[in-house]
Residue frames as a rotation matrix with the C-alpha (Angstrom) as fourth column:
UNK 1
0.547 0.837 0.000 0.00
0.837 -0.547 0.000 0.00
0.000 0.000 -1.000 0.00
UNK 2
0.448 -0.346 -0.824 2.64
-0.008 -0.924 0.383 2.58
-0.894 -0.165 -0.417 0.70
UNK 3
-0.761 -0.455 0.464 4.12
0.494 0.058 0.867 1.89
-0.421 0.889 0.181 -2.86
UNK 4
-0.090 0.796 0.599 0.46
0.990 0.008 0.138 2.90
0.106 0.606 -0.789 -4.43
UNK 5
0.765 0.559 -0.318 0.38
0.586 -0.810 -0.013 6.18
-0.265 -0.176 -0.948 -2.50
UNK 6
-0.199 -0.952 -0.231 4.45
0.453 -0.298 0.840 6.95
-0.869 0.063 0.491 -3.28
UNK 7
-0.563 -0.120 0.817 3.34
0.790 0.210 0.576 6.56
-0.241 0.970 -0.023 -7.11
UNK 8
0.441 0.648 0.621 0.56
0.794 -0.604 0.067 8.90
0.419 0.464 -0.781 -7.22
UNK 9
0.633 -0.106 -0.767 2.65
0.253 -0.908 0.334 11.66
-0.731 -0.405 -0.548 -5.37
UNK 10
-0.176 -0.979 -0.105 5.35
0.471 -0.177 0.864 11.58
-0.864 0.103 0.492 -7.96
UNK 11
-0.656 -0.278 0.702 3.74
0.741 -0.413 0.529 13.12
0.143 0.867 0.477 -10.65
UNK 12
0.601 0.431 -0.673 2.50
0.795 -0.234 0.560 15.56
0.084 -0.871 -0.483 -8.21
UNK 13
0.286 -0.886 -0.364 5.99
0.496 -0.188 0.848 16.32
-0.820 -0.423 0.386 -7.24
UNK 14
-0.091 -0.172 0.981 7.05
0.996 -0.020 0.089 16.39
0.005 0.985 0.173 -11.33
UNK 15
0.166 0.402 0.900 4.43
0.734 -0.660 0.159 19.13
0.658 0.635 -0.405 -12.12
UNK 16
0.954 0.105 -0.282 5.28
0.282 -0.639 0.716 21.20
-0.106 -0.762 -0.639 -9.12
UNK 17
-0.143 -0.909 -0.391 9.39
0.068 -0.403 0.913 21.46
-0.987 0.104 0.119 -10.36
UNK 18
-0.392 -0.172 0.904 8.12
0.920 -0.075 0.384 21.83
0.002 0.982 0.188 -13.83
UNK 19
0.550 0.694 0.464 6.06
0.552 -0.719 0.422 24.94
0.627 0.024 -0.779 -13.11
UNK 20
0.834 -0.405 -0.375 8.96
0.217 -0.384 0.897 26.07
-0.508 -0.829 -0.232 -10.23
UNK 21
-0.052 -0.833 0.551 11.83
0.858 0.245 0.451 25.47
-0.510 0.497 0.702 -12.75
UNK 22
0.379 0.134 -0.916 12.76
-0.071 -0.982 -0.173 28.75
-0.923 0.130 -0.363 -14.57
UNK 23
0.857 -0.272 0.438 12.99
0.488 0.152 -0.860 28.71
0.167 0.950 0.263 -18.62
UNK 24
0.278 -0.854 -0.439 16.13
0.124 -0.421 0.898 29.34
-0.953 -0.304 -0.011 -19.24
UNK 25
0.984 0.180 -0.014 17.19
-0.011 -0.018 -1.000 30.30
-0.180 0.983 -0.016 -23.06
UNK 26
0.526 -0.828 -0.192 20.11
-0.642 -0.240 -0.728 29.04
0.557 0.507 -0.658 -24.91
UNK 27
0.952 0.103 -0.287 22.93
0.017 0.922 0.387 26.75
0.304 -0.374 0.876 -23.64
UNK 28
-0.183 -0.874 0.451 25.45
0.119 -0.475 -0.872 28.98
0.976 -0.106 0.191 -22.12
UNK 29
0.107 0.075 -0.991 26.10
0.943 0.307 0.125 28.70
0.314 -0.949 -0.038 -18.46
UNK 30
0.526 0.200 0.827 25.53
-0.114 -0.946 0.302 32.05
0.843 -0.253 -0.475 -17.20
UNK 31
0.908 -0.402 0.117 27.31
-0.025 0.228 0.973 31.01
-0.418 -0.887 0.197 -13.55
UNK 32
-0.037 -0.995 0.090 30.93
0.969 -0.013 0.247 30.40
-0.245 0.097 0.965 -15.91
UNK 33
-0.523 -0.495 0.694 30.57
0.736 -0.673 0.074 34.06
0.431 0.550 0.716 -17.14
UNK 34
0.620 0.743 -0.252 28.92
0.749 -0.466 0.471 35.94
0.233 -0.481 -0.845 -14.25
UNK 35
0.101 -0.799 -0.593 31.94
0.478 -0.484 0.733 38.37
-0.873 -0.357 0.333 -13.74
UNK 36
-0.530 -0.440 0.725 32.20
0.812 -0.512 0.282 39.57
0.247 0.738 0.628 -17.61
UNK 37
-0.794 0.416 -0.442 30.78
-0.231 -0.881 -0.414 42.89
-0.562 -0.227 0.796 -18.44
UNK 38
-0.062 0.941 0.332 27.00
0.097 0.337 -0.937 42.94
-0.993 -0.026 -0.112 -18.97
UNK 39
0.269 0.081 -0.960 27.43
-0.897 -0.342 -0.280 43.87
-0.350 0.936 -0.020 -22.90
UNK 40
-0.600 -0.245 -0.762 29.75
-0.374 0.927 -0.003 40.15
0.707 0.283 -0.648 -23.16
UNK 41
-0.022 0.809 0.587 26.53
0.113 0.586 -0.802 38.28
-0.993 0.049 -0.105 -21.13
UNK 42
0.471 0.878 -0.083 24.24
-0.367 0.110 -0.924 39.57
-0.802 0.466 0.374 -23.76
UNK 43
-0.161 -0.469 -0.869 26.61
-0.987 0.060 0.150 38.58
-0.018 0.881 -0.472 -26.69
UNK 44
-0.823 -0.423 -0.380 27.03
-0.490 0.866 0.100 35.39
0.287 0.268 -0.920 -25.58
UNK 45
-0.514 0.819 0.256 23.61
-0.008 0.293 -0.956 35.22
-0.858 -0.493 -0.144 -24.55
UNK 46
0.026 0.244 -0.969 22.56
-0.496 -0.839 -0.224 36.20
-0.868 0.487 0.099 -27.76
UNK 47
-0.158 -0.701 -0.695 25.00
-0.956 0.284 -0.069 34.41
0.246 0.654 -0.715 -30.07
UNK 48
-0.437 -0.117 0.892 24.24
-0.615 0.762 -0.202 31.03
-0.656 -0.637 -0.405 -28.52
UNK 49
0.626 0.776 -0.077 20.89
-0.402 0.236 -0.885 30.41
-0.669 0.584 0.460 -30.60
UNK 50
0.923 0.012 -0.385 23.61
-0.385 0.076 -0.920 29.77
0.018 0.997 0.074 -33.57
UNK 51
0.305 -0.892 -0.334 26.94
-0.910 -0.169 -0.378 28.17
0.281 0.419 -0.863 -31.73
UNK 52
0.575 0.053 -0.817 27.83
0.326 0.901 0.287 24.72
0.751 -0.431 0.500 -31.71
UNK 53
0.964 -0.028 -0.263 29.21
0.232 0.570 0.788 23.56
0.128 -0.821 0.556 -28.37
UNK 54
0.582 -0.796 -0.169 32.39
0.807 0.539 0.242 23.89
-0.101 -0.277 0.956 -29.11
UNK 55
-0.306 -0.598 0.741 32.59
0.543 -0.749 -0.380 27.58
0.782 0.286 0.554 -29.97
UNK 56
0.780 0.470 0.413 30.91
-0.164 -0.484 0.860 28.09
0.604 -0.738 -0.300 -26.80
UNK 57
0.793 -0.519 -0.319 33.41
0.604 0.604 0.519 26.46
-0.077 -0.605 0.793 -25.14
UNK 58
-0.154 -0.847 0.509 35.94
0.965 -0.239 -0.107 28.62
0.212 0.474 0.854 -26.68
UNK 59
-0.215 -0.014 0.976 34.17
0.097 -0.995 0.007 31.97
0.972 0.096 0.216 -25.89
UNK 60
0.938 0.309 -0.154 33.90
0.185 -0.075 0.980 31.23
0.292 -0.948 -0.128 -22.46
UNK 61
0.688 -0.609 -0.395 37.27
0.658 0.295 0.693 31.35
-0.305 -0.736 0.604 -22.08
UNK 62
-0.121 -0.459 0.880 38.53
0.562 -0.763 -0.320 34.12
0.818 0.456 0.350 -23.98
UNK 63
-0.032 0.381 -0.924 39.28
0.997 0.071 -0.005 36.31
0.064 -0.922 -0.383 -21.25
UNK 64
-0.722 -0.140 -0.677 38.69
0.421 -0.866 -0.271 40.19
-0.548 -0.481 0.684 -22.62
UNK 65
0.349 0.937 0.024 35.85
0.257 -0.072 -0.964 41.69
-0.901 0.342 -0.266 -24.30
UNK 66
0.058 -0.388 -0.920 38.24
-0.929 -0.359 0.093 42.89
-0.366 0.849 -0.381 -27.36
UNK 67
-0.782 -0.438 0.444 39.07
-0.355 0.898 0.261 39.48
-0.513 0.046 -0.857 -27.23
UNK 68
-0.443 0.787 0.429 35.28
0.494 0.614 -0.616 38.34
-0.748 -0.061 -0.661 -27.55
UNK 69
0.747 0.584 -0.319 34.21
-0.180 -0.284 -0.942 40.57
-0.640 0.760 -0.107 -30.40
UNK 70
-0.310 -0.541 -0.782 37.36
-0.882 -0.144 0.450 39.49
-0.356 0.829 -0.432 -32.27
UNK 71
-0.788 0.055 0.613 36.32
-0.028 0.992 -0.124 35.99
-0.615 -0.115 -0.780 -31.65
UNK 72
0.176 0.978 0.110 32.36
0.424 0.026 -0.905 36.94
-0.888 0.206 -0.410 -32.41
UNK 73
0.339 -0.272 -0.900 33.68
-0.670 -0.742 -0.028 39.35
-0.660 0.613 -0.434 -35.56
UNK 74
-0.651 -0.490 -0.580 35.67
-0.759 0.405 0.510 36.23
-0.015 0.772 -0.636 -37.23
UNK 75
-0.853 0.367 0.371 33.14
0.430 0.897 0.100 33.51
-0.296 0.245 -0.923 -36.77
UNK 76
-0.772 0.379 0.510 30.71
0.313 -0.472 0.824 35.78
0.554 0.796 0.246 -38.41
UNK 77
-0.095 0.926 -0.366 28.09
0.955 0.189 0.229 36.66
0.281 -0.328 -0.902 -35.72
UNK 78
-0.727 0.261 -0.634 28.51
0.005 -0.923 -0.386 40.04
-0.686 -0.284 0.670 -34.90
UNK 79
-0.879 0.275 0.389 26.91
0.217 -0.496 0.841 40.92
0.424 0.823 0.376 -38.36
UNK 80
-0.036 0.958 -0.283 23.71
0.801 0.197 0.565 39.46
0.597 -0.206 -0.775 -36.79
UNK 81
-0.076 0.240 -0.968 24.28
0.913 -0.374 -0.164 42.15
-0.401 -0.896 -0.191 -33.64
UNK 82
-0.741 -0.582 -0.334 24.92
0.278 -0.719 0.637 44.99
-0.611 0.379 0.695 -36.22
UNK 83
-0.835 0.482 0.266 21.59
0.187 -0.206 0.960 44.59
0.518 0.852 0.082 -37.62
UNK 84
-0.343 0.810 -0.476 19.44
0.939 0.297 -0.172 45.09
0.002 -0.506 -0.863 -35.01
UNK 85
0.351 0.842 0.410 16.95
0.697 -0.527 0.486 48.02
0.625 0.115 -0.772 -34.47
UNK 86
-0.612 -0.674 0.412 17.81
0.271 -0.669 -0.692 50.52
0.743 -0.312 0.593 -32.60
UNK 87
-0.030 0.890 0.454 14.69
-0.982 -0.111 0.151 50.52
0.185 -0.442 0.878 -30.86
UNK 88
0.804 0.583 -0.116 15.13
-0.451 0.726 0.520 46.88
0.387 -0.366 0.846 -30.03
UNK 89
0.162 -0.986 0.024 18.71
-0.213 -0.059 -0.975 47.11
0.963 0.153 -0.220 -28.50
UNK 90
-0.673 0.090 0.734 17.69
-0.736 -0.179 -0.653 47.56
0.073 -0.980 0.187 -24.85
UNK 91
0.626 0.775 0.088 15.11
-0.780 0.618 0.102 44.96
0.025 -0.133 0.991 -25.25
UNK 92
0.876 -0.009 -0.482 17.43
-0.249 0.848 -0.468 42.33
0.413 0.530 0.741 -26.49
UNK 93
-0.588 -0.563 0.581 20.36
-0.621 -0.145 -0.770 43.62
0.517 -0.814 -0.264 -23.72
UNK 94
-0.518 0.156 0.841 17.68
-0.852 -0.179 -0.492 42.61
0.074 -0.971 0.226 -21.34
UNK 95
-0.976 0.210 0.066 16.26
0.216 0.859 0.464 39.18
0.040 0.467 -0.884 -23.50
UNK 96
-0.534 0.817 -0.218 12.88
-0.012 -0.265 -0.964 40.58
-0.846 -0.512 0.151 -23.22
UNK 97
-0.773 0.056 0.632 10.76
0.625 0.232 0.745 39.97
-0.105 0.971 -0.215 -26.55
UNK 98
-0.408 0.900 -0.156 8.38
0.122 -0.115 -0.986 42.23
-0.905 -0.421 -0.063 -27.61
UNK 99
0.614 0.646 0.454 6.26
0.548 0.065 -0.834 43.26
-0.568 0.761 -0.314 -30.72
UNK 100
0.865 -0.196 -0.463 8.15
-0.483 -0.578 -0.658 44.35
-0.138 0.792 -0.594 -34.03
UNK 101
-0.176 -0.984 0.030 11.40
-0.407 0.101 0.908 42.22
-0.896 0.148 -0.418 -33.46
UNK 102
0.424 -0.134 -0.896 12.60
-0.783 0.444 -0.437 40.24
0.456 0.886 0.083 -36.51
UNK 103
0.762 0.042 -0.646 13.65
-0.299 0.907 -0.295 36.52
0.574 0.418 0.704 -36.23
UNK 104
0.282 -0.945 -0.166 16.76
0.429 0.279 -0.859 36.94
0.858 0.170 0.484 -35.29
UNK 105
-0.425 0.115 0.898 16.14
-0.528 -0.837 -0.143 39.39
0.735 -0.535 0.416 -32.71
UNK 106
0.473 0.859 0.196 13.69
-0.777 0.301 0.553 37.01
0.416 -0.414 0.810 -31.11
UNK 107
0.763 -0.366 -0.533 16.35
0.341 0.928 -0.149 34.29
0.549 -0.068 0.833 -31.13
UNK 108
-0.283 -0.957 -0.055 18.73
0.336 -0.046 -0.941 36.19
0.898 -0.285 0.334 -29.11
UNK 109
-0.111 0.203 0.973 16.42
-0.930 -0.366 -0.030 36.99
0.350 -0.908 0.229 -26.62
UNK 110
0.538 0.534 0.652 14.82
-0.643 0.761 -0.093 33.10
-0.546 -0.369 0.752 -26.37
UNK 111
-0.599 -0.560 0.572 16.98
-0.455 0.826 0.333 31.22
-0.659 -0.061 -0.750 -28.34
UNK 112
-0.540 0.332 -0.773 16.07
-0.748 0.232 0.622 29.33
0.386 0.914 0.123 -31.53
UNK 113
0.200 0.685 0.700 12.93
-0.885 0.433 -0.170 26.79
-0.420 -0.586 0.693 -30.78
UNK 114
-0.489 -0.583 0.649 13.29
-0.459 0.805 0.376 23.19
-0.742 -0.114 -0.661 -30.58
UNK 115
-0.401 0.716 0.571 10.20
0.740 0.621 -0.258 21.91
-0.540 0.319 -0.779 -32.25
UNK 116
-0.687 0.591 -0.424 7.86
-0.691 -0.711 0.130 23.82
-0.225 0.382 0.896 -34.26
UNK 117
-0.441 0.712 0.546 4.41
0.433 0.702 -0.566 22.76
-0.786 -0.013 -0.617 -34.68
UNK 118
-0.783 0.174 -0.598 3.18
-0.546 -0.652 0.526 24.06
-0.298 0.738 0.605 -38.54
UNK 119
-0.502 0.773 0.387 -0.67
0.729 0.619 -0.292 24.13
-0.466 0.135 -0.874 -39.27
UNK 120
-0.795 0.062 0.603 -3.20
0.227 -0.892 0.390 26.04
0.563 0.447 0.695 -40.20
UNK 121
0.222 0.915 -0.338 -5.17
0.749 0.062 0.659 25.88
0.624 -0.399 -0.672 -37.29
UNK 122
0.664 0.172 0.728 -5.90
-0.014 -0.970 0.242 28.56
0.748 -0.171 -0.641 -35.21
UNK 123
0.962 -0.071 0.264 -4.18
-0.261 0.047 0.964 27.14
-0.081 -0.996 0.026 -32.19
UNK 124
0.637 -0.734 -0.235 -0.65
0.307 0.521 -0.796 26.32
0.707 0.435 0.557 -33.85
UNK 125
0.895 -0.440 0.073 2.17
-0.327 -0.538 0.777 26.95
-0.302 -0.719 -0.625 -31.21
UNK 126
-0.168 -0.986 -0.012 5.95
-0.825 0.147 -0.545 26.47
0.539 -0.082 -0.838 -30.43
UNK 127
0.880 0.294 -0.373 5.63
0.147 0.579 0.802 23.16
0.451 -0.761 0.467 -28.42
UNK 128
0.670 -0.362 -0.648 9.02
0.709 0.055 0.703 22.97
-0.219 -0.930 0.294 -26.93
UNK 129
0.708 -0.699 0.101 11.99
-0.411 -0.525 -0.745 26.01
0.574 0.486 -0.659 -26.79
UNK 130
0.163 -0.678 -0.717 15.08
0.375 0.715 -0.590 25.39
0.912 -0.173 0.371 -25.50
């Protein structure tokens, strides 16, 4: 009998650290680069959506911000930061999405989505981001 009541608590438990658990965008540890300046966060907050693993790995350890835009400058991603809005600079400093970004803009606040669900029903969504 205590086995029957264990089971029914655990997906209980589950939905209570899914719904506690903060989204987190992108797949840079924010804890190895809590010390840069807040301009190299957002970069590499930013810039994630589009680097494999192993140039993360590499811009975590660069250790000056000249450094990090030479780094971001040859592997072609600044361009992407060079096109943004002026009016959606401070948004995307702060990852905050709102109405009018472009694509790209959106991915550097949230990161590029895992899934896409494409219909034509009214109710089409993002099922999962990252």
């Amino acid at each position: 009998m205590p086995y029957k009541r264990m089971l029914s608590t655990i997906p209980v438990v589950l939905l209570v650290l899914a719904v506690a658990m903060p989204a987190v965008a992108g797949q840079i540890n924010m804890r190895k680069i809590k010390k840069w300046p807040a301009l190299d966060k957002a970069w590499a907050r930013s810039f994630d959506a589009w680097m494999s693993d192993e140039e993360l790995a590499v811009l975590i350890k660069l250790k000056s911000t000249d450094e990090r835009r030479d780094f971001l400058t040859k592997a072609g991603y600044f361009k992407k930061w060079t096109k943004i809005d002026e009016e959606m600079l401070p948004n995307v400093l702060k990852g905050e999405v709102v109405v009018g970004m472009n694509r790209d803009e959106v991915y550097m606040c949230w990161d590029k989505p895992e899934k896409i669900r494409k219909d034509f029903r009214r109710d089409a969504y993002v099922d999962v981001l990252n």
